[in-house]
C-alpha positions in Angstrom: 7.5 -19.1 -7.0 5.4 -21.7 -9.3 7.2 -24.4 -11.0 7.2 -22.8 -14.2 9.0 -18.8 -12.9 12.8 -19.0 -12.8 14.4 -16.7 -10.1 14.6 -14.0 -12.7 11.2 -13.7 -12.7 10.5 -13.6 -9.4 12.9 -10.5 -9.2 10.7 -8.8 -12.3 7.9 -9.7 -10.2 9.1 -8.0 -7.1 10.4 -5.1 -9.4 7.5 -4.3 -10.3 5.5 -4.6 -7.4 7.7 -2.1 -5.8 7.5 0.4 -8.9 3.8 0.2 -8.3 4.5 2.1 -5.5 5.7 5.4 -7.5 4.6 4.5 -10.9 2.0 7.3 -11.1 1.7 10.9 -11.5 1.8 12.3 -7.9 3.7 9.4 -5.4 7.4 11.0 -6.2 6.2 14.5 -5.9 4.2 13.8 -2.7 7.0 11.6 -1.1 9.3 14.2 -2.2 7.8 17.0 -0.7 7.7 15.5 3.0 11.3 15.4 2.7 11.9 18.1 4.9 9.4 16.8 7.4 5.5 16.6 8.4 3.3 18.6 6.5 -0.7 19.6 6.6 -2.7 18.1 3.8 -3.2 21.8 2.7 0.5 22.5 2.7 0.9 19.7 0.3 -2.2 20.2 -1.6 0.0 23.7 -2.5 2.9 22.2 -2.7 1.9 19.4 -5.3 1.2 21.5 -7.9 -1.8 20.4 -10.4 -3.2 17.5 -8.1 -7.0 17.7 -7.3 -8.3 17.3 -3.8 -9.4 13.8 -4.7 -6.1 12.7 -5.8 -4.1 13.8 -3.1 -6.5 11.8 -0.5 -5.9 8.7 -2.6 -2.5 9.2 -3.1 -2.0 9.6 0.2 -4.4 6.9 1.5 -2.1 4.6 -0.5 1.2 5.8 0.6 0.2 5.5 4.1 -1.0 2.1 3.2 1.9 0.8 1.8 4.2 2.0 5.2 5.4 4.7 2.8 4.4 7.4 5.0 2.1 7.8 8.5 -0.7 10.5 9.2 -1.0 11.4 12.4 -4.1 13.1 14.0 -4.0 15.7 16.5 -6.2 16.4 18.8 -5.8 20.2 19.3 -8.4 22.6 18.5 -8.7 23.1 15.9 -7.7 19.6 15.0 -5.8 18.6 12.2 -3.6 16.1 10.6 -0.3 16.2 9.1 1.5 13.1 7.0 5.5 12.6 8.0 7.8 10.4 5.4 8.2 6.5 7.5 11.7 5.4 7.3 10.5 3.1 4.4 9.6 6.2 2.4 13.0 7.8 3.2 14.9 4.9 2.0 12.4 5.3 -1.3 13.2 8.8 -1.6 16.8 8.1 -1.4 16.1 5.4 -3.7 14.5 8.0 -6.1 16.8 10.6 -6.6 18.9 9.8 -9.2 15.5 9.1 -11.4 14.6 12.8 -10.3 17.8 14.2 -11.0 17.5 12.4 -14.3 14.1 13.4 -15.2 15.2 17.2 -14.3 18.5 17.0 -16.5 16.8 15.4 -19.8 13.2 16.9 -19.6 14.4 19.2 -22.5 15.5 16.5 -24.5 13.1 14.4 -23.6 10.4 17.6 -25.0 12.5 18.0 -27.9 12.7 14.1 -28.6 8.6 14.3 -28.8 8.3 17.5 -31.2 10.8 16.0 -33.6 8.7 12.4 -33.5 5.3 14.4 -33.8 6.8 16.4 -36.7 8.2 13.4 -38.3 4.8 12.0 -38.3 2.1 14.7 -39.3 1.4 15.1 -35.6 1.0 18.8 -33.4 3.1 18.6 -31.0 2.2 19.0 -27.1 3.9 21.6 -24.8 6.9 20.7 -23.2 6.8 18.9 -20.4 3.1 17.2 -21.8 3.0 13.5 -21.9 1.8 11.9 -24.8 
């Protein structure tokens, strides 16, 4: 902390440094979907519906990076690696839920909130779920 943050910022700070960590489209649903246990890159690549091939890797390059989960390689033939939640990501997932069980009770509203806005200004609206 500098001389000019107060302690409040340095919380904001931290804050978002840690909602860097699922701030974009595919951590949550990733993280999510190892909560039952390890999983083969092309089990989540089905699972994770919509992500590319390119953006899985990353994502999960970044997850492992950040202790958020671990991919193990095994040496079997044929070889293959799967990706298992780290305790850190179980306490994030844990963490998450209400925001998921938020985001799943109000998407409707939210949808309807963004076709009424569009309306009100002129604008087509997107399909539900669509963000703008």
């Amino acid at each position: 902390m500098n001389a000019r943050q107060s302690p409040a910022d340095t919380e904001v700070c931290d804050v978002r440094e840690a909602l860097d960590l699922v701030a974009d489209k595919w951590s949550l649903y990733v993280v999510s979907n190892l909560n039952d246990g390890p999983r083969r890159f092309n089990e989540l690549k089905r699972a994770v519906q919509g992500v590319s091939q390119r953006m899985l890797t990353v994502t999960l390059r970044r997850l492992e990076r950040d202790g958020i989960l671990t991919r193990t390689v095994h040496e079997v033939m044929p070889p293959h690696v799967t990706y298992r939640l780290t305790p850190l990501g179980t306490s994030l997932l844990h963490a998450a839920a209400p925001l998921i069980a938020w985001s799943s009770d109000h998407l409707a509203e939210i949808a309807s909130a963004r076709a009424e806005h569009d309306r009100s200004q002129g604008l087509e609206s997107p399909t539900v779920g669509a963000r703008s």
